[in-house]
C-alpha positions in Angstrom: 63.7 135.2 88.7 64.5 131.7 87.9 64.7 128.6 89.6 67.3 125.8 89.0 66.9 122.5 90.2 69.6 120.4 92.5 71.2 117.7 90.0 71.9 114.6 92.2 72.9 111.4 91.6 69.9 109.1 92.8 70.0 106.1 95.2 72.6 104.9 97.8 75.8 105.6 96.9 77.6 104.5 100.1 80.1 101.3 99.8 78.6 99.7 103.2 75.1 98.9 103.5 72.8 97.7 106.5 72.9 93.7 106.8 70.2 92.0 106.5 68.8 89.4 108.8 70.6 91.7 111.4 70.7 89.9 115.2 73.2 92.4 117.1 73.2 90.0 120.3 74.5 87.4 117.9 76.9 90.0 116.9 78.1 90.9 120.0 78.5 87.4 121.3 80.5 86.9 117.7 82.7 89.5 118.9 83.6 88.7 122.3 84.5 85.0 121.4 87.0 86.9 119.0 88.9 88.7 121.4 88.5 85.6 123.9 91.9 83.9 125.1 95.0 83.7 123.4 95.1 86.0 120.8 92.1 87.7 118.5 90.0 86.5 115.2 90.8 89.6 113.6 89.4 87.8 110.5 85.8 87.8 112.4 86.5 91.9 113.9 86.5 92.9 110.7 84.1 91.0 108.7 81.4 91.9 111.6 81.9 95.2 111.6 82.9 95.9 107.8 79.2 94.6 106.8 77.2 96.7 109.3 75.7 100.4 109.3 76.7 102.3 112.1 73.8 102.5 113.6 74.0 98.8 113.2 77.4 99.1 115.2 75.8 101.5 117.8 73.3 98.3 118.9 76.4 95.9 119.0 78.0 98.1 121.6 74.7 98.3 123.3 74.0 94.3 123.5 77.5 93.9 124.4 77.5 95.9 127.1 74.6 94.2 128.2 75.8 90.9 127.4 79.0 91.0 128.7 79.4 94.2 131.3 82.3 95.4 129.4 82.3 98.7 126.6 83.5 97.1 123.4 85.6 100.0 122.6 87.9 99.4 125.7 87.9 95.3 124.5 89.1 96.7 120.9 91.7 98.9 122.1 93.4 95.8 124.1 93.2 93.3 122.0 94.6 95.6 118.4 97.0 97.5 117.6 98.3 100.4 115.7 96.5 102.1 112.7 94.3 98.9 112.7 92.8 99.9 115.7 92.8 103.3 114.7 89.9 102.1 112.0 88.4 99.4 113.5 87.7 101.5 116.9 86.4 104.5 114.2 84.0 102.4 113.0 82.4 101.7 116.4 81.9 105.6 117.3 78.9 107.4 116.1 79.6 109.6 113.3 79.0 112.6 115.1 81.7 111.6 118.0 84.1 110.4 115.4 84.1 113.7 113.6 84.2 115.6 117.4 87.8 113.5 118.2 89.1 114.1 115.0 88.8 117.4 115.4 90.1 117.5 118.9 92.7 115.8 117.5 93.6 118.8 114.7 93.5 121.5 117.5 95.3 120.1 120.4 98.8 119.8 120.6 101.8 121.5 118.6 99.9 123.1 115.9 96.7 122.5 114.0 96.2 120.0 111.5 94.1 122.8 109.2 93.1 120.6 106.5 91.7 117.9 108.7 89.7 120.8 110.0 88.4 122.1 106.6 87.8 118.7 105.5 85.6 117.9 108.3 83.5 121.7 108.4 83.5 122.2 105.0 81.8 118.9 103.6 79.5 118.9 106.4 75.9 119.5 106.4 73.5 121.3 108.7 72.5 118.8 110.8 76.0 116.6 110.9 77.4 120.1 112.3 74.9 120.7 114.6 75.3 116.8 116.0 79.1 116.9 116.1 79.0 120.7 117.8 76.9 118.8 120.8 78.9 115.4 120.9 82.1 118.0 121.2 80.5 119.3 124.5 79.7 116.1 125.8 82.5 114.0 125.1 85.7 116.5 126.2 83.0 119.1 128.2 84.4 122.0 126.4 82.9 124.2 123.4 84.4 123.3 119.9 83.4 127.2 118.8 85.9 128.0 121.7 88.4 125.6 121.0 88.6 126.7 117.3 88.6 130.5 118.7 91.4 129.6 120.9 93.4 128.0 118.5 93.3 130.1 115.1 93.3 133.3 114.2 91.9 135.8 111.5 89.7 135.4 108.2 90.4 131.5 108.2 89.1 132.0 112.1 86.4 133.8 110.9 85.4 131.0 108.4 85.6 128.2 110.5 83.0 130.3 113.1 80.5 130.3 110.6 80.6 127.5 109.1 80.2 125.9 112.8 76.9 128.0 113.0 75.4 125.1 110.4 73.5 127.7 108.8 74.0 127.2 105.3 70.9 127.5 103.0 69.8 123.6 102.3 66.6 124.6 99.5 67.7 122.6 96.0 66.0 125.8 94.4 68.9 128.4 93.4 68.3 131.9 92.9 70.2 133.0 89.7 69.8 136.9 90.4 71.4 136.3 93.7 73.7 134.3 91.8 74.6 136.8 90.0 74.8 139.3 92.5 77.1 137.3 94.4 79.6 136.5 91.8 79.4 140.6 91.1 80.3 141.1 94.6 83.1 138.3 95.3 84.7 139.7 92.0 84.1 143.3 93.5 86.0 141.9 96.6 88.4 140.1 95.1 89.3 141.8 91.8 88.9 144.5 91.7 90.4 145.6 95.4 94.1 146.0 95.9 93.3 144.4 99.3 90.7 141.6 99.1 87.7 141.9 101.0 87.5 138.6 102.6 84.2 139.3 104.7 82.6 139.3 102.0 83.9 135.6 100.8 83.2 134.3 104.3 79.6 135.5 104.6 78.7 134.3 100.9 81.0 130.7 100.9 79.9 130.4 105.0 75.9 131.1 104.0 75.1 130.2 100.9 73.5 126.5 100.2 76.1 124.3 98.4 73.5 124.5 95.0 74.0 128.1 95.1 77.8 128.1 95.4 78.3 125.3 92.8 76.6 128.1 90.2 79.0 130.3 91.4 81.8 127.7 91.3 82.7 128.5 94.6 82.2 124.8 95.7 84.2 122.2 94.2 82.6 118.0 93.9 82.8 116.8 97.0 83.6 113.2 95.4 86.3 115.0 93.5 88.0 116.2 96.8 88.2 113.1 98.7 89.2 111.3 95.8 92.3 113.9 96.0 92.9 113.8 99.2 93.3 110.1 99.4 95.3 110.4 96.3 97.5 112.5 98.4 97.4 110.4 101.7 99.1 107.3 99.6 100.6 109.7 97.1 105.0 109.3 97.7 106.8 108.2 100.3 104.5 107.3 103.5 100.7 107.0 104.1 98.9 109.4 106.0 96.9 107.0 107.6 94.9 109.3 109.9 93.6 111.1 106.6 92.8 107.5 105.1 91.5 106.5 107.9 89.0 109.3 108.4 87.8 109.8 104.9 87.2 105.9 104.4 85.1 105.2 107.7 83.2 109.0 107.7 82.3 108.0 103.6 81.8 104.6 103.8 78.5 105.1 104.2 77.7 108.7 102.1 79.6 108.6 99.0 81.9 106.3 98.8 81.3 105.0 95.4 81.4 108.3 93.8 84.7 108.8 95.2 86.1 105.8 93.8 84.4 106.7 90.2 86.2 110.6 91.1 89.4 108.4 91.9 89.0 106.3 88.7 88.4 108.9 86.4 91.1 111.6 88.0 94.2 109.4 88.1 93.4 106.1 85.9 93.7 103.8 88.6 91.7 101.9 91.1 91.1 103.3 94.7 90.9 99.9 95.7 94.3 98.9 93.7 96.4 101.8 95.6 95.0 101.4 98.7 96.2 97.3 98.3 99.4 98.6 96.9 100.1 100.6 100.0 99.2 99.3 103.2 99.6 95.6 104.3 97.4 93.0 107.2 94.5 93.5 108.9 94.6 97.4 108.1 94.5 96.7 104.2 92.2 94.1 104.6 89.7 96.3 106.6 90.3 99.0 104.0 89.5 97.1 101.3 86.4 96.4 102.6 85.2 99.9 103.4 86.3 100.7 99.6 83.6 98.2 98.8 85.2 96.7 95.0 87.8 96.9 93.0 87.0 99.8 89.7 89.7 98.1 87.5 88.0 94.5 88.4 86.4 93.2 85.3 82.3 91.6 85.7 80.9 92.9 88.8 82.0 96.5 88.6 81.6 98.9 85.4 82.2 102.3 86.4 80.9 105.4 85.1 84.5 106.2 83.3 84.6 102.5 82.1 81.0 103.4 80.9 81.7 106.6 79.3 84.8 105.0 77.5 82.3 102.4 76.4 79.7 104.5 74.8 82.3 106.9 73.2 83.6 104.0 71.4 80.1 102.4 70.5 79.3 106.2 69.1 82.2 106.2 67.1 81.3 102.5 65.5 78.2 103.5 64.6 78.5 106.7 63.6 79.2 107.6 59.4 81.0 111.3 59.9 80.9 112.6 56.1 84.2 113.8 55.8 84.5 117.2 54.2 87.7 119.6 53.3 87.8 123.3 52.9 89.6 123.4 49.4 87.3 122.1 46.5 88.0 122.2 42.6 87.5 125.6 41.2 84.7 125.7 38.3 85.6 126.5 34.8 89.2 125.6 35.5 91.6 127.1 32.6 95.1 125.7 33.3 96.5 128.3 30.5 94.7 131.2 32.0 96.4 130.5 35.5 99.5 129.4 34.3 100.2 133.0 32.8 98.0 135.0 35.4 101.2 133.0 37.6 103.6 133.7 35.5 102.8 137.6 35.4 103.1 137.7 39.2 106.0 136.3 39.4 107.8 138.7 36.3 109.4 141.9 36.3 110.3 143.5 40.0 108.2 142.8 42.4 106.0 139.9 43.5 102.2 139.6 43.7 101.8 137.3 46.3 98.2 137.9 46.7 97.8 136.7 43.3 99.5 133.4 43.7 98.1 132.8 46.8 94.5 133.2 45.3 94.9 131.1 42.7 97.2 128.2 44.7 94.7 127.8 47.9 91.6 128.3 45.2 92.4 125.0 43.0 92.5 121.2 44.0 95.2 118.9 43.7 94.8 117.6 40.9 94.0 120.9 38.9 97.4 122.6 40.6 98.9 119.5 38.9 97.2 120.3 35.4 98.4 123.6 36.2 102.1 122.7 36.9 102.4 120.5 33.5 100.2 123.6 31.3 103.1 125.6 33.0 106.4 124.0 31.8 104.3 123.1 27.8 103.2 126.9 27.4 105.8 128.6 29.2 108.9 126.3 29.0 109.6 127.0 32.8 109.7 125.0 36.0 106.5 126.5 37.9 108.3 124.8 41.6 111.6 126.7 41.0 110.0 130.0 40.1 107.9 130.0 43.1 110.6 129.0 44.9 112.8 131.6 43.8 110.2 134.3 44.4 108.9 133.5 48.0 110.7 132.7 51.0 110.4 131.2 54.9 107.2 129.8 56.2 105.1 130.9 53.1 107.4 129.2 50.4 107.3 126.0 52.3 103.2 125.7 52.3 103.3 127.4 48.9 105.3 124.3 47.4 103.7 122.0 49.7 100.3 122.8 48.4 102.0 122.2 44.6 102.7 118.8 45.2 100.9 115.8 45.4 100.0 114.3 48.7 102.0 111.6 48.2 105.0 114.0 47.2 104.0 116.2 50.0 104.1 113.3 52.8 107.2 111.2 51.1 109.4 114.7 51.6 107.7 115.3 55.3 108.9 111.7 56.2 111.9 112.6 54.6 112.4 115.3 56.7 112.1 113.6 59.9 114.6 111.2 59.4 117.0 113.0 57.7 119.0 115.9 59.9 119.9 116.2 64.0 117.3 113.9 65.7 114.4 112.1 64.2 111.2 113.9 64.2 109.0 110.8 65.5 105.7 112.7 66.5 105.6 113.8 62.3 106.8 110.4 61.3 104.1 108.8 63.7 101.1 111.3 62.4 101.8 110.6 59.0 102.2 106.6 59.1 99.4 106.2 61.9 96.3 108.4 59.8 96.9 106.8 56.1 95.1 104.6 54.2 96.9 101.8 52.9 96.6 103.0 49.4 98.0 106.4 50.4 101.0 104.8 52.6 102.1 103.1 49.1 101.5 106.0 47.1 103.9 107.7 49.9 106.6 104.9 49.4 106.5 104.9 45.9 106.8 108.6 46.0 109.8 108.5 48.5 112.2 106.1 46.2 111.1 108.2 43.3 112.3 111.8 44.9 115.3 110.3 46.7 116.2 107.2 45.4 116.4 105.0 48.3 113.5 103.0 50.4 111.2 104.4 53.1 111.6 101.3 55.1 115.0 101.3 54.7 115.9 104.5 55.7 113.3 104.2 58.8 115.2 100.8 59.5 118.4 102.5 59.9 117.1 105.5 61.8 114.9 104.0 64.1 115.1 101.2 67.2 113.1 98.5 68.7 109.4 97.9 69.0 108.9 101.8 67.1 110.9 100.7 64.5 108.8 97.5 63.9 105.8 99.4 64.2 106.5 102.1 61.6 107.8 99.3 59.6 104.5 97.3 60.4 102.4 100.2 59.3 104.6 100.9 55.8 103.8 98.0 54.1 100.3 98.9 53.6 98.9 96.1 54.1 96.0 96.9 56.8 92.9 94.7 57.0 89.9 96.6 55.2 87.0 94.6 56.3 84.1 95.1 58.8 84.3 93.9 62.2 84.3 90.0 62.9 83.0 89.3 66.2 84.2 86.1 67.7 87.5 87.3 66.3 87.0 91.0 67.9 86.9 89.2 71.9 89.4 86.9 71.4 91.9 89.9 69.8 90.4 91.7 72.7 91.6 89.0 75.2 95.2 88.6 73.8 95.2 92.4 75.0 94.5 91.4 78.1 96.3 88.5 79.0 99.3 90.4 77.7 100.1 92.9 80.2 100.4 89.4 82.5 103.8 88.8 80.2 106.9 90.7 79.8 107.3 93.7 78.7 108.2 93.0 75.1 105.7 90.3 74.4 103.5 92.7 75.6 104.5 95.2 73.0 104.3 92.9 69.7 101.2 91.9 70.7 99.9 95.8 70.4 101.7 96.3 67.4 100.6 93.3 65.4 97.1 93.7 66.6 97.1 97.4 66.5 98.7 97.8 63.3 96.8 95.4 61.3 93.6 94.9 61.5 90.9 96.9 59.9 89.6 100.3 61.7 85.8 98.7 62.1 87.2 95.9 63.4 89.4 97.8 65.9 86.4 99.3 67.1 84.7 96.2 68.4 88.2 95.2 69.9 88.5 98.4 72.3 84.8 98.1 73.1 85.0 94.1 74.4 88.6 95.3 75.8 86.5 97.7 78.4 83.9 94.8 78.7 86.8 92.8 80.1 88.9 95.2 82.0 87.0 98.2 83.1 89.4 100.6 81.4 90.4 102.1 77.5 92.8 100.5 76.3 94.3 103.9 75.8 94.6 103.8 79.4 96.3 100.6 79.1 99.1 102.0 76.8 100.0 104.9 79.0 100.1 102.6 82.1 101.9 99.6 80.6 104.1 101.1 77.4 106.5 104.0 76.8 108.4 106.3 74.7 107.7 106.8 70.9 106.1 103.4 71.2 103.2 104.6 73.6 103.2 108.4 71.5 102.3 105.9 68.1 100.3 103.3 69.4 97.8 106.0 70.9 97.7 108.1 67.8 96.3 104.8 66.0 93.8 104.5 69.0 92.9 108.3 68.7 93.0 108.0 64.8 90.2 105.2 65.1 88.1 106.8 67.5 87.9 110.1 66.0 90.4 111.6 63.5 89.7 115.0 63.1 89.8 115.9 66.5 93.0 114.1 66.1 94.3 116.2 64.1 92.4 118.8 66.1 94.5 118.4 69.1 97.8 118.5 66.7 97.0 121.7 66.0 96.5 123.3 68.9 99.4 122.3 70.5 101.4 123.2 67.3 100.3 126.8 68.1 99.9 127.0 71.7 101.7 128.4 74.2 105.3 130.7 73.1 106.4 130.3 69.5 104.4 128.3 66.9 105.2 124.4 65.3 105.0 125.1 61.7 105.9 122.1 60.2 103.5 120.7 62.0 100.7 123.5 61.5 101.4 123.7 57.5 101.6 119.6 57.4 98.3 119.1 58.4 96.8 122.1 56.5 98.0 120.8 53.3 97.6 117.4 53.5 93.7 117.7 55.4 93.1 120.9 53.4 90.7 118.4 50.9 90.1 115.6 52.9 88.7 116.5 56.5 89.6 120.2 57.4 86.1 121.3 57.8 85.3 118.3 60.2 89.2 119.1 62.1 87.7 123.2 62.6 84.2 121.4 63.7 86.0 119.3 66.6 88.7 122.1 67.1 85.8 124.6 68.1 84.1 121.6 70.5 87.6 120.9 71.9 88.7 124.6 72.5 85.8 126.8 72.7 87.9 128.8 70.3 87.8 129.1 66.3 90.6 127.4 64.4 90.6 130.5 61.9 90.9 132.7 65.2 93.9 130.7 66.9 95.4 130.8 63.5 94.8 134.3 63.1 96.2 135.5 66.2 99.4 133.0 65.4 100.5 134.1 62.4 100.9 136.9 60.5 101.3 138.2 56.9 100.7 136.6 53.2 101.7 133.4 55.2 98.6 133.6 57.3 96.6 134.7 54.2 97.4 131.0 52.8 96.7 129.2 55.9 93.4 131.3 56.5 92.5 130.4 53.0 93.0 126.7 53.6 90.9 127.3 56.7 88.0 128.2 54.5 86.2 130.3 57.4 85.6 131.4 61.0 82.8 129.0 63.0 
C-alpha cells in the first residue's frame, strides 16, 4: 500500500489579513462617531471593518458594548441599508453564526435555497461543521440536523445528514488501494446498475477525506467552484447578492486569492473588474475591498495565469525546436526508373494505386519535380494529367497536391478560397499567417504565373476592412527578420496597451502593423513585456477587444509565434473531429508540413490530445486515400 501526500498551496491565501498595531477600543470609538448624528461615515464603516480579521471584529463588538452599552450589530442595522448592510452586518458575526443564518435562511420559508445549502456543507471542514451545528442551537434554539430533516427529503436528505455529522477523514495520507476500491464500487453503483445505488455515493463522498475523493475525482477545486458560482451570481441580468455576499465575507479570509486566480484563469477577466462592473456605492466599494486587488491591475498583482502566460512565452524564446518532417529524399534516386515504374501503373486497364502512392509519398519535392520533367522528356506525356485522369475524389487532390511545388501547392489553395460561394478565410489566414517571407513571394509569384492575375489583387477585391489590410500586410513579404531589440520590444509593447484606451479601429492598425511586421524573436519579447504591463496574453486581449476574421488572423500569428506545430496541431484535429471530416484542410497541412515540421505537428498532437495523429487519421479515413495520408504521417507515436 502506498501513501500519497496532500499537495497544498502554502502560506495565507486569504484577501483580508489581521491589522497590525490593532487597538479595538480605538476601533470601537471609530465606529460609533461614524454612526453619530446626522447621517453615517460609511467611508470609515467600511475601511474599519474591511482591514480587520474576524476575530479582530469579534473584540470591536466586545469593546463597544462595553464602551458604549449598545450591540454594534443593532447600531449597523439602523444606520444602513439594503445589501450594504447585508455585508457589512456579515462581517461582524462570527463565522460559525454567519454560516448558521445563512442556512436558516435556505430552509425557512417557501422552499429551500439547495445550493446555498450545499455550498455551505459541502466546503466545510470538520471543525467549521461542528461550530456552526452548535451556533445553530444556540442562536434559533432548534437542531439544524432536524431542521434539514424537516425540510428535505431522500438521497439528497441523506447527504446532507452525513455530511452534518463532520466526520470526514482529515489525514493528508491517501490510501490508493482504498482508492481503488472505491472508484470500483461507485462505478459498480453507478454503472453498471440499471438503478444507481446512491448509498453507496453518500457513504463514500459523505466519509471520505477530501485528499481521498480528489484521487477519485469525486471532489472538484474548491477555488474553482466559488469562482463559478460568483461567475454565476453577476452572470446576466441581476446579481444575486446573497450568493455574493456570502462567498465574499465566508472567503475573505480562507481562499480568497485562489478564487480570484480560479476566476482569472476560468473566464479571462478580473473578479475584481466584474464585481466593479456590477454593483454600485458603498456595496461595491466594500466588495472591492473583500476581493483584496484587481488580477487585470498591472505592478502590484501578477497572477498565477499572468505567470503561466509569462513563462510559456519566455520557454518559447529560448527554446531552438529542430524542426523535422516525415518525408525525406529517397536514396539512389533514378528519375527514369520512376517515371516508367509510374507510367506502367497507370497503362493498360486497371490502376495500381499502391504503386503510385509508394513512390509519390516516398520522394521529396524537389525529386517529384525531377521526376515530373524525366516524365514529359522520356515519355512525351504530362505526368499531372495522367494522374489526374487515373485517380479521383479526395486521393487525386493530395496526389496532385503532393506533385506540385509548395509554392504551386499554396498559390492554388489561396486560390481556392477566394474563388467560388464565400471566401474560405480560416485557409487564407493559415496560409498567409505561418510563411516565411521568402515563401509568401514564392506563393505570389506562383499565383500570377498559374492564373494570370495578382494575389493582392484578387484578395483586395474579395476581402473588407482591417482583414483585408492584414492579409495585404502579410503578402508583401516583407517581415522584419532580426533578433529582438529591447527598448523597442516595451515601447511596441506599450502601443498595445495604450491602444485598447482608443477606438476601435485605431486599435486594430495598431495590431496589424505591429503584428504583422516585425520579426518572430522580436514578437516574443513584445508579448512577454505586454503581460509585464497588463497581467494578461495578449491573446487574451484579441478575443476581448477584436472580432471576426480579424481576431481568427491575428491569433493564428500569436499562436504561430508561440508554438507552430501545435498550431497546426490543433488544425488538424478539429479538421477531423466531430461528424464528417475537413479535407481541404487535413490534406493542406499534410502536404505542405509533410517536409518541414510534421514530425514536431504528431509530437504536440499526441501532448495536446492524448491520442496519436496516425490513429485519429486512421479511424478518419479510409482506403488508398488514407494509405497516402498515413504515409505522409510517417508513423504511430
Amino acid at each position: 500500500m502506498s501513501a500519497v501526500g496532500k499537495g497544498s498551496r502554502s502560506g495565507y491565501r486569504g484577501s483580508v489579513k489581521a491589522a497590525q498595531d490593532f487597538m479595538p477600543n480605538q476601533a470601537a470609538e471609530a465606529l460609533y462617531h461614524a454612526m453619530k448624528g446626522f447621517g453615517s461615515d460609511k467611508e470609515t464603516i467600511i475601511d474599519l471593518l474591511t482591514s480587520k480579521s474576524n476575530v479582530q471584529r469579534q473584540q470591536i463588538y466586545t469593546s463597544y458594548k462595553t464602551l458604549y452599552g449598545r450591540d454594534l450589530i443593532d447600531d449597523l442595522k439602523y444606520e444602513l441599508t439594503g445589501k450594504f448592510e447585508t455585508l457589512i452586518v456579515g462581517l461582524i458575526k462570527p463565522p460559525a453564526v454567519y454560516d448558521a443564518k445563512e442556512l436558516k435562511g435556505a430552509i425557512q420559508g417557501l422552499g429551500t435555497d439547495e445550493s446555498c445549502v450545499i455550498e455551505i456543507l459541502a466546503s466545510r471542514n470538520n471543525r467549521q461543521i461542528h461550530e456552526l451545528t452548535k451556533a445553530y442551537k444556540e442562536v434559533y434554539e432548534s437542531d439544524l440536523e432536524a431542521d434539514i430533516v424537516g425540510d428535505t427529503s431522500g438521497h439528497f436528505k441523506k447527504m446532507l445528514v452525513v455530511l452534518l455529522q463532520g466526520d470526514r477523514e482529515e489525514d493528508d495520507v491517501v490510501s490508493e488501494d482504498l482508492v481503488a476500491e472505491d472508484a470500483k464500487e461507485l462505478y459498480e453503483a453507478g454503472e453498471l446498475q440499471w438503478g444507481t445505488e446512491e448509498s453507496s455515493f453518500i457513504t463514500i463522498l459523505g466519509n471520505r477525506s477530501f485528499c481521498h475523493l480528489q484521487l477519485v475525482r469525486c471532489v472538484r477545486n474548491t477555488s474553482e467552484y466559488f469562482a463559478s458560482r460568483l461567475f454565476k451570481a453577476m452572470k446576466g441580468m441581476g446579481t444575486r447578492d446573497n450568493t455574493l455576499i456570502r462567498i465574499m465575507v465566508s472567503r475573505s479570509e480562507i481562499d480568497m486569492l485562489d478564487i480570484r486566480e480560479e476566476f482569472r484563469k476560468k473566464y479571462e477577466k478580473s473578479l475584481h473588474n466584474m464585481i466593479r462592473s456590477d454593483t454600485s456605492g458603498d456595496y461595491k466599494r466594500a466588495l472591492l475591498r473583500l476581493c483584496g486587488g484587481d488580477d487585470d491591475a498591472a505592478g502590484e498583482f501578477f497572477p498565477e495565469a499572468a505567470q503561466v502566460a509569462y513563462q510559456i512565452w519566455e520557454l518559447s524564446a529560448s527554446q531552438r525546436i529542430e524542426l523535422k518532417g516525415t518525408v525525406r529524399a529517397a536514396p539512389d534516386f533514378k528519375p527514369e526508373v520512376d517515371a516508367k515504374a509510374l507510367r506502367k501503373a497507370m497503362k493498360g486497364f486497371g490502376t495500381d494505386e499502391e504503386m503510385i502512392i509508394n513512390i509519390i509519398t516516398q520522394r521529396s519535392n524537389t525529386q517529384r519535380q525531377q521526376l515530373r520533367q524525366q516524365f514529359k522528356s522520356q515519355l512525351g506525356r504530362d505526368l499531372m494529367a495522367d494522374l489526374k485522369s487515373e485517380v479521383g475524389g479526395p486521393l487525386q487532390k493530395i496526389i496532385l497536391g503532393l506533385m506540385m511545388t509548395p509554392a504551386q501547392f499554396d498559390a492554388k489553395q489561396c486560390q481556392k478560397a477566394i474563388k467560388g460561394a464565400g471566401t474560405d478565410e480560416r485557409a487564407l489566414i493559415e496560409i498567409l499567417t505561418t510563411r516565411t517571407n521568402q515563401e509568401i513571394r514564392d506563393i505570389s509569384e506562383a499565383y500570377k504565373d498559374a492564373y494570370h492575375s495578382s494575389l493582392e489583387d484578387d484578395l483586395s477585391s474579395d476581402t473588407s476592412g482591417h482583414f483585408k489590410r492584414l492579409l495585404i500586410s502579410l503578402i508583401q513579404g516583407n517581415r522584419e527578420e532580426g533578433e529582438a531589440d529591447l527598448n523597442r520590444a516595451m515601447e511596441d509593447a506599450k502601443e498595445l496597451c495604450s491602444s485598447s484606451d482608443e477606438d476601435s479601429g485605431s486599435m486594430e492598425s495598431k495590431f496589424i502593423s505591429i503584428l504583422c511586421m516585425r520579426s518572430y524573436p522580436h514578437l516574443r519579447r513584445v508579448f512577454q513585456d505586454y503581460i509585464k504591463l497588463t497581467n494578461r496574453d495578449i491573446e487574451q486581449t484579441i478575443k476581448n477587444d477584436i472580432s471576426g476574421d480579424l481576431m481568427n488572423a491575428l491569433i493564428a500569428i500569436v499562436r504561430s509565434i508561440k508554438n507552430k506545430p501545435s498550431f497546426f496541431a490543433e488544425r488538424l484535429y478539429k479538421s477531423m473531429k466531430g461528424a464528417g471530416t475537413d479535407d481541404r484542410t487535413l490534406i493542406r497541412i499534410m502536404v505542405s508540413r509533410s517536409e518541414i515540421d510534421l514530425l514536431n505537428i504528431r509530437h504536440e498532437f499526441k501532448q495536446m490530445y492524448d491520442a496519436s495523429l496516425y490513429s485519429f487519421i486512421e479511424g478518419d479515413s479510409s482506403g488508398d486515400y488514407s494509405k497516402v495520408l498515413l504515409a505522409l504521417c510517417g508513423g504511430e507515436d
